[in-house]
KEGUKOL-208305 format. One line per field, with one value per residue (C-alpha): residue in three letters; x negated, y negated, z. Coordinates in steps of 0.1 Angstrom, whole numbers, plus 2048, in hexadecimal, padded with zeros to 3 digits. Each point is the difference from the previous one (the first is absolute). Last residue first. Layout:
// residues N
residuo: (ALA ...)
X: (X ...)
Y: (Y ...)
Z: (Z ...)
This chain:
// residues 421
residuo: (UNK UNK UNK UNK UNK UNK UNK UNK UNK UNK UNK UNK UNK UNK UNK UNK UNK UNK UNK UNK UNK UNK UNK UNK UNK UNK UNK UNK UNK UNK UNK UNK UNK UNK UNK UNK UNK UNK UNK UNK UNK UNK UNK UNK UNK UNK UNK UNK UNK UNK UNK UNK UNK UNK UNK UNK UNK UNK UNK UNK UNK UNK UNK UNK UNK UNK UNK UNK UNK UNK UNK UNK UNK UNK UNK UNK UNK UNK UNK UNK UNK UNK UNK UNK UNK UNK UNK UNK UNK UNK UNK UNK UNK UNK UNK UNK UNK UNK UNK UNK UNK UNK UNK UNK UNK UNK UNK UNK UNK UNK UNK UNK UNK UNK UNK UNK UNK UNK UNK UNK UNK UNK UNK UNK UNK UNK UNK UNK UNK UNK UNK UNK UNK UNK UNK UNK UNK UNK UNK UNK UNK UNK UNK UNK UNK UNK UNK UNK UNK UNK UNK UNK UNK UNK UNK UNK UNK UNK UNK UNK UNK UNK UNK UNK UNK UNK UNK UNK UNK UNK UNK UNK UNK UNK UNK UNK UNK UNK UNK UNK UNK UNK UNK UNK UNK UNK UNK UNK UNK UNK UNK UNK UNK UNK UNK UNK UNK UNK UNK UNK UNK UNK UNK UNK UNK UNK UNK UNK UNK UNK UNK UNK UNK UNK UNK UNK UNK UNK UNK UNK UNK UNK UNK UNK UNK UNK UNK UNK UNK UNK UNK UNK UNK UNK UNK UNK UNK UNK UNK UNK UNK UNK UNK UNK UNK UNK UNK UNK UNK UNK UNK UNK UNK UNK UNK UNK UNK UNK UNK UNK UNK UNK UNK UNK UNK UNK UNK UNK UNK UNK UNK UNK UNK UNK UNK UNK UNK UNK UNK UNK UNK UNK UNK UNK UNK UNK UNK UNK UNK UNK UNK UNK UNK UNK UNK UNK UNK UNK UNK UNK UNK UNK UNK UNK UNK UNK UNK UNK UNK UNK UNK UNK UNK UNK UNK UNK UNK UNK UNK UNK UNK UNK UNK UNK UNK UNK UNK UNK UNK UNK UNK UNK UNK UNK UNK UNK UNK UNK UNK UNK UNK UNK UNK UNK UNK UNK UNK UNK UNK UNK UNK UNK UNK UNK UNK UNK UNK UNK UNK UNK UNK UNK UNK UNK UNK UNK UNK UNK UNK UNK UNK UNK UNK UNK UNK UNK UNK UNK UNK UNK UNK UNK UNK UNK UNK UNK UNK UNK UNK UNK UNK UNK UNK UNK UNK UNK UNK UNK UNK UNK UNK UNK UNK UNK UNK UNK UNK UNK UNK UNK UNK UNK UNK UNK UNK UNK UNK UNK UNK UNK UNK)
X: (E3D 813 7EE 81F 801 7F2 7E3 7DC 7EB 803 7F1 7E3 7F9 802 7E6 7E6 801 7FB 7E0 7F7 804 7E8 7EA 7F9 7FF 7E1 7EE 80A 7F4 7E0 7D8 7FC 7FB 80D 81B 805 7FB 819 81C 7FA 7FF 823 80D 7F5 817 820 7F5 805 817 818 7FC 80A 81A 80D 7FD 80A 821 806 7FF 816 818 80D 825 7FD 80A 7EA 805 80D 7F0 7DE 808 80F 7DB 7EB 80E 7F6 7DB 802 819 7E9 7E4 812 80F 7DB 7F4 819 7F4 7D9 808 813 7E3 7DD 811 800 7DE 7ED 7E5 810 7F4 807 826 809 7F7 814 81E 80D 7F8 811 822 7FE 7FF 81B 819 7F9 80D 81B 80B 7F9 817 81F 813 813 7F4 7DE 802 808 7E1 7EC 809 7FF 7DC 7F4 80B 7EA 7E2 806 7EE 7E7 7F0 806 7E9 7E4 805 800 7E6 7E7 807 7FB 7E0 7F0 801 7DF 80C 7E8 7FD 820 81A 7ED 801 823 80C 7EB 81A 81F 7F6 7F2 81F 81D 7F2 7F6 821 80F 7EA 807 828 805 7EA 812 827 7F3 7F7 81E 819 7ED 80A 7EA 803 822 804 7EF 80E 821 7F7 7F4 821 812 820 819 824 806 819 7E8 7EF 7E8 7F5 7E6 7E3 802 7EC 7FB 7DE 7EE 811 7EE 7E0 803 7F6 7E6 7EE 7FA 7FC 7E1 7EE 809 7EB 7E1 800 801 7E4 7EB 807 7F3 814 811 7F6 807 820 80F 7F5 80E 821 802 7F4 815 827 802 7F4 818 81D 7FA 7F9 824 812 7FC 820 812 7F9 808 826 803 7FB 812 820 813 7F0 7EF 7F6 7EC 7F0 7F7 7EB 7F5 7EF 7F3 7EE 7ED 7FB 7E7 806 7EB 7F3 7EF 7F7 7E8 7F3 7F8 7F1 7E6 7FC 7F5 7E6 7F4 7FB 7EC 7EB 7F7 7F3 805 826 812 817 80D 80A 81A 80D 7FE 810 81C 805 7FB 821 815 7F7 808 821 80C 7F7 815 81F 7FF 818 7F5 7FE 804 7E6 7E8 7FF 7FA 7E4 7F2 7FE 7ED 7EA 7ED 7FC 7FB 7EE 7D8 809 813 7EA 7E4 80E 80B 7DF 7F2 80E 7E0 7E5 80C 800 7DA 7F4 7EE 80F 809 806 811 816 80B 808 815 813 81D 800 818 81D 80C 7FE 803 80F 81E 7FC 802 80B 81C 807 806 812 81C 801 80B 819 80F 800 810 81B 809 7FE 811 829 800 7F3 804 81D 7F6 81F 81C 813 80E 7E1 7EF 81C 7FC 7DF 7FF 81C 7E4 7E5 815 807 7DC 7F9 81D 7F7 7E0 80D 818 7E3 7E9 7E1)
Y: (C87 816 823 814 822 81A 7E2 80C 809 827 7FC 7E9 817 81E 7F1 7FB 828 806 7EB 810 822 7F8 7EE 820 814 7EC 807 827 7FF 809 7FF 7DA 7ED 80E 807 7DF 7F4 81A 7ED 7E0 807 816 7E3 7E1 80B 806 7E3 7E8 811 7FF 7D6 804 81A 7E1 7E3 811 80F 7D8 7F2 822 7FB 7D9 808 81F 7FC 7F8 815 81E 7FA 800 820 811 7F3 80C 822 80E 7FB 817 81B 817 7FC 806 822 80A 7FB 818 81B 7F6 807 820 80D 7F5 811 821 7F6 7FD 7E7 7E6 7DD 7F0 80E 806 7DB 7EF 811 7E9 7E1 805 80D 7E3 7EA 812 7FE 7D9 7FC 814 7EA 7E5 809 804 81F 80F 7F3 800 827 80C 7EF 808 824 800 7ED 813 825 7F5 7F3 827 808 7E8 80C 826 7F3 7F7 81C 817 7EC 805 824 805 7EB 815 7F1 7FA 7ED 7E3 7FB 80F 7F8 7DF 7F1 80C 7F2 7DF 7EE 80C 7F6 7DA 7FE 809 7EF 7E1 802 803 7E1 7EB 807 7F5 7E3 7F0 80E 7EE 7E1 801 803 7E3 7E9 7E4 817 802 7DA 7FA 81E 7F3 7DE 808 812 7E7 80B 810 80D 820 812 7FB 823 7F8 823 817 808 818 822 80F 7F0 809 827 804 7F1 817 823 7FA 7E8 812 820 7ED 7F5 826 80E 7EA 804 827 7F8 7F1 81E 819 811 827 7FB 7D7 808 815 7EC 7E5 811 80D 7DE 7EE 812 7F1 7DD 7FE 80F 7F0 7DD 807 805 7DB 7FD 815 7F4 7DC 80D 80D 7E0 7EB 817 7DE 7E9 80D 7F3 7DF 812 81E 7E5 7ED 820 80B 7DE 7FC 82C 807 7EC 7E1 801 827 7F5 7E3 815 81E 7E8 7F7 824 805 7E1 80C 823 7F5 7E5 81E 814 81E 7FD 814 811 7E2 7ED 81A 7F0 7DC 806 80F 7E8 7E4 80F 804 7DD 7EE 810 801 7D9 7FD 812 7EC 7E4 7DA 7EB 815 81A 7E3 7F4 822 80E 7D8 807 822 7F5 7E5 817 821 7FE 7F8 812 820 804 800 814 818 804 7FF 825 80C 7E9 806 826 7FB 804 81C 800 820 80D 7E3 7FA 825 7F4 7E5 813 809 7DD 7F4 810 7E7 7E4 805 821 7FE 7D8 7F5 822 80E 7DB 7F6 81F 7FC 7D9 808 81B 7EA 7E2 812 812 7DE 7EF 819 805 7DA 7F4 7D9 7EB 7D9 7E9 7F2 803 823 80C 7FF 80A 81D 802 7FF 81E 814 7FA 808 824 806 7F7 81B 815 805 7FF 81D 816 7FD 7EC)
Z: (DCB 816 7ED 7FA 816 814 80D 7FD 822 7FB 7E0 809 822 7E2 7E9 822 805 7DD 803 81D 7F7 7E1 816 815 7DF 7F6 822 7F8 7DC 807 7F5 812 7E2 7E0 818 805 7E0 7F1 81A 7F5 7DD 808 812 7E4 7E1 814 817 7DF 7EF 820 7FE 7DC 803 818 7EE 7E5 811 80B 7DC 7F2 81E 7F6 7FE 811 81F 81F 81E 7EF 7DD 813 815 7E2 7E7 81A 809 7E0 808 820 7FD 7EA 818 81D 7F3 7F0 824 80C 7E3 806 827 7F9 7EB 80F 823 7F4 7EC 81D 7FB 81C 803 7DA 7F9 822 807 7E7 806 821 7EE 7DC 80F 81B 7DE 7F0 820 804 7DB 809 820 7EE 7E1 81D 7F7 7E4 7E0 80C 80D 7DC 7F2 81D 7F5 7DD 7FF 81F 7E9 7E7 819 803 7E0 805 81F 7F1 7E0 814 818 7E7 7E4 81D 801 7DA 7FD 81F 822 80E 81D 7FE 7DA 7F0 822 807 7DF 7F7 820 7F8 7E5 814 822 7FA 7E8 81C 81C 7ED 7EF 823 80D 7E4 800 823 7FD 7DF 810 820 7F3 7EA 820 80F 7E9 7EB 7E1 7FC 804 7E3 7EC 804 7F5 7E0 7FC 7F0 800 7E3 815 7FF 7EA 7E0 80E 7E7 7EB 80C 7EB 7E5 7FC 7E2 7F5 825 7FD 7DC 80D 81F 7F3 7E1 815 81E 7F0 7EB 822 80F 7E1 805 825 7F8 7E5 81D 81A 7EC 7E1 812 822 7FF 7EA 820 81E 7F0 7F9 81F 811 7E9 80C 824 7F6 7E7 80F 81E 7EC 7ED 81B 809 7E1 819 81F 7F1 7F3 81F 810 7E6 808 805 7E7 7E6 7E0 810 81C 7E5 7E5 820 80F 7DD 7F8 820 809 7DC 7DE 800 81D 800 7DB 80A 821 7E4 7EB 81E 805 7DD 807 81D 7FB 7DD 818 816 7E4 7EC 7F5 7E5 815 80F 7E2 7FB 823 7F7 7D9 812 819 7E4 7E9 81D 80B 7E2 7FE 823 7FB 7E7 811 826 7F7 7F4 81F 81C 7F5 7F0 823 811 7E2 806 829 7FB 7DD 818 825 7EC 7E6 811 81F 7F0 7E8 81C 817 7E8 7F5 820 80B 7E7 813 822 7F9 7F8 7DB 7F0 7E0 7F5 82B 80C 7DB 806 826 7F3 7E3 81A 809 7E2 803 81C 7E8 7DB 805 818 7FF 7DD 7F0 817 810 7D8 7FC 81C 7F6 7DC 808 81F 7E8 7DE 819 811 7D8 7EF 806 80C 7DF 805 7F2 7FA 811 7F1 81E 7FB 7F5 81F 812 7ED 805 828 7FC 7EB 819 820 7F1 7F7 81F 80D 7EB 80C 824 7F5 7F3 81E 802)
């Protein structure tokens, strides 16, 4: 976000309270609260999803060679976590979102994610991986991409895309940074006390930005409605269908990719630790540059048309990444599938907003993270079985494409503007 769109919400804040108080009204703290949410969400998504989430694989092929277990059985954690969490604490994490403001639950979950991932390093059994992973799923609701799109959509109105690039920034940064640092304190502690350590930074980095941060005040300038209807009829359209189906197969795409590359490129490639942390980290690294860019694009341009841009991004890379072994190709194709990747959860919440408003968007963002969970969890189980099965990953990267093929018909099907229902 630029300096003078900043101010320019910061701006629109501090006029809103003054009307405020003009007619009796409660004054906010315009100065703090857009600053306080982008700093809050842009930590959360560093912690909860750059490190709690896509950090997270790199210790799958030490828990392969300690343990003994299949790839299926170490991606099934997540699957599982997800699976059981997931579709209950998904659609409560929305409601409570809309009801009561997103800052206790980025509490409660800060303090679980970092428990679940400290947890990690001291597992020796399928039924520890499950449980930690199950935590994980608990905290990725309560404070990962539900709360922190409705905390931005709600402090930002004009630049709201930027302002989501940036606060998404925060899972690049994350993602980009933990397989250095991984790869670092595993070499120098093992890879259980590195979990260990990365559990406390959690904790002792976001709690602090969770407490700080306020939620959004009323906009008391539109009229009170009962939304129950709203959210009804929302999800009876086609529109919502499509956003649902789009953002399934993508994640699929996305997840099913991310959670085996570092799989394939350690056990099938033979890449060394420090090579597969390269291309691990340099996927991550550009999903930064995705979140800024598709941010910048979505304020500018039809959000279907980006939306549909990120998921051919994710279709058309997947191949060079699991079909080719040079790594002159392994490189640009990880950096333009770091660009999709970054683009594709923060889309979501714009596209949703766009079409539906944001009066009831926490509800329908956790139906959708929800229904994303879900495949996000199962595709890289699915895809681990198969090549468990068949010794590849080229009949698993054929429904990968496919997947992200099928998201980008949904996207390209959705209407540019408000939903007519």
């Amino acid at each position: 976000m630029t300096q003078g769109s900043v101010k320019s919400e910061l701006v629109e804040s501090h006029l809103e309270a003054t009307a405020n108080s003009q007619t009796g009204q409660q004054p906010t703290e315009p100065s703090h609260g857009p600053a306080r949410a982008l700093a809050a969400t842009f930590v959360a998504m560093f912690c909860l999803v750059g490190i709690g989430l896509w950090g997270l694989p790199f210790y799958y092929d030490f828990m392969v060679q300690q343990f003994a277990w299949s790839r299926a059985q170490v991606t099934s954690g997540n699957a599982v976590g997800k699976l059981l969490i997931g579709p209950v604490f998904g659609f409560l994490a929305g409601w409570i979102v809309d009801r009561f403001g997103p800052r206790r639950l980025m509490i409660a979950g800060v303090v679980m994610g970092g428990i679940a991932v400290a947890g990690l390093g001291r597992i020796t059994s399928l039924s520890g991986l499950y449980f930690f992973y199950s935590l994980n799923a608990l905290a990725f609701a309560c404070a990962g991409p539900v709360p922190a799109q409705v905390l931005i959509s709600k402090w930002f109105v004009r630049s709201r895309g930027k302002a989501m690039g940036i606060a998404y920034l925060g899972i690049g940064f994350g993602g980009a940074a933990v397989p250095w640092i991984s790869n670092f304190l595993a070499m120098q502690f093992g890879w259980q006390t590195a979990l260990q350590m990365l559990g406390g930074f959690i904790i002792v980095l976001a709690l602090p930005f969770a407490l700080m941060v306020k939620d959004a005040p009323l906009n008391e300038s539109l009229p009170a409605r009962d939304t129950s209807v709203d959210i009804r009829s929302a999800l009876k359209t086609l529109p919502f269908a499509l956003i649902v189906l789009g953002s399934m197969c993508s994640i699929a795409a996305v997840s099913g990719t991310q959670q085996n590359l570092k799989l394939f490129l350690s056990l099938d490639r033979h890449y060394s630790q420090s090579n597969a942390a390269q291309v691990i980290s340099l996927v991550l690294a550009f999903s930064i540059v995705g979140r800024v860019l598709m941010g910048w694009l979505a304020d500018r341009f039809p959000k279907k048309l980006v939306m549909l841009l990120i998921y051919l991004l994710v279709a058309t890379t997947i191949p060079f990444l699991f079909l080719n072994s040079r790594p002159i190709v392994v490189a640009p194709a990880a950096a333009l599938f770091g660009i999709g990747l970054g683009g594709d959860y923060m889309i979501l919440p714009l596209v949703t907003a766009e079409i539906f408003g944001i009066g009831i968007l926490g509800r329908l963002m956790g139906i959708i993270v929800t229904a994303g969970g879900v495949v996000e969890a199962a595709s890289p189980w699915m895809i681990g079985r198969l090549r468990d099965a068949t010794g590849s990953y080229a009949n698993g990267c054929v429904v990968l494409i496919c997947l992200a093929l099928l998201g980008a018909v949904a996207a390209l099907a959705l209407p540019k503007g408000r939903s007519p229902a």
